[in-house]
Structure formats: C-alpha cells, structure tokens
C-alpha positions, 0 to 999 in steps of 0.5 A: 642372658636376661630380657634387660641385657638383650633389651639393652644390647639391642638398642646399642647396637641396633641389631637382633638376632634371630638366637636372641628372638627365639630366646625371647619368644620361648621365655616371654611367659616369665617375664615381669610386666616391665620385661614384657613392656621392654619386649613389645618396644624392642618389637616396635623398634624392630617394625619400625627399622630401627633395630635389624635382624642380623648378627653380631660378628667377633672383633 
C-alpha cells in the first residue's frame, strides 16, 4: 500500500479504516511533502464528513 493508493481509494469510496489510519499515522515521517499534502486533505475530508471511518466489506 502507498499514501497515493490509500489516498486515492479513500476518495473513491468514501470510506477509511481505522487499519489504514494507523497505517497512515506510523508512516507519515516518510512521506514526500505531496504524501504529506495529500494526508492533511484526507484529514480534512474526514472532519469535513466527507470520507467516514468504517470498513470495507468483500464482494
């Protein structure tokens, strides 16, 4: 998984997990300044209600 996978599956489906946040959080000191741009949107879409904390089921 990358930040721009995450980032871009996020926005797709509208949905974060909280795997994928702890993810996020325990890597955020290697990301480039566009990973770390990218991060803070998601966390503004999150605030915003835009993207929910859930979880993603199988088809």
């Amino acid at each position: 998984m990358t930040a721009g996978e995450l980032f871009i599956g996020s926005l797709h489906s509208g949905v974060i997990t909280q795997t994928e946040i702890d993810w996020l959080l325990g890597q955020q000191g290697r990301f480039s300044r566009a990973e770390l741009a990218a991060m803070l949107r998601l966390g503004r879409l999150l605030d915003q209600g835009q993207i929910q904390l859930g979880c993603r089921l199988s088809p």
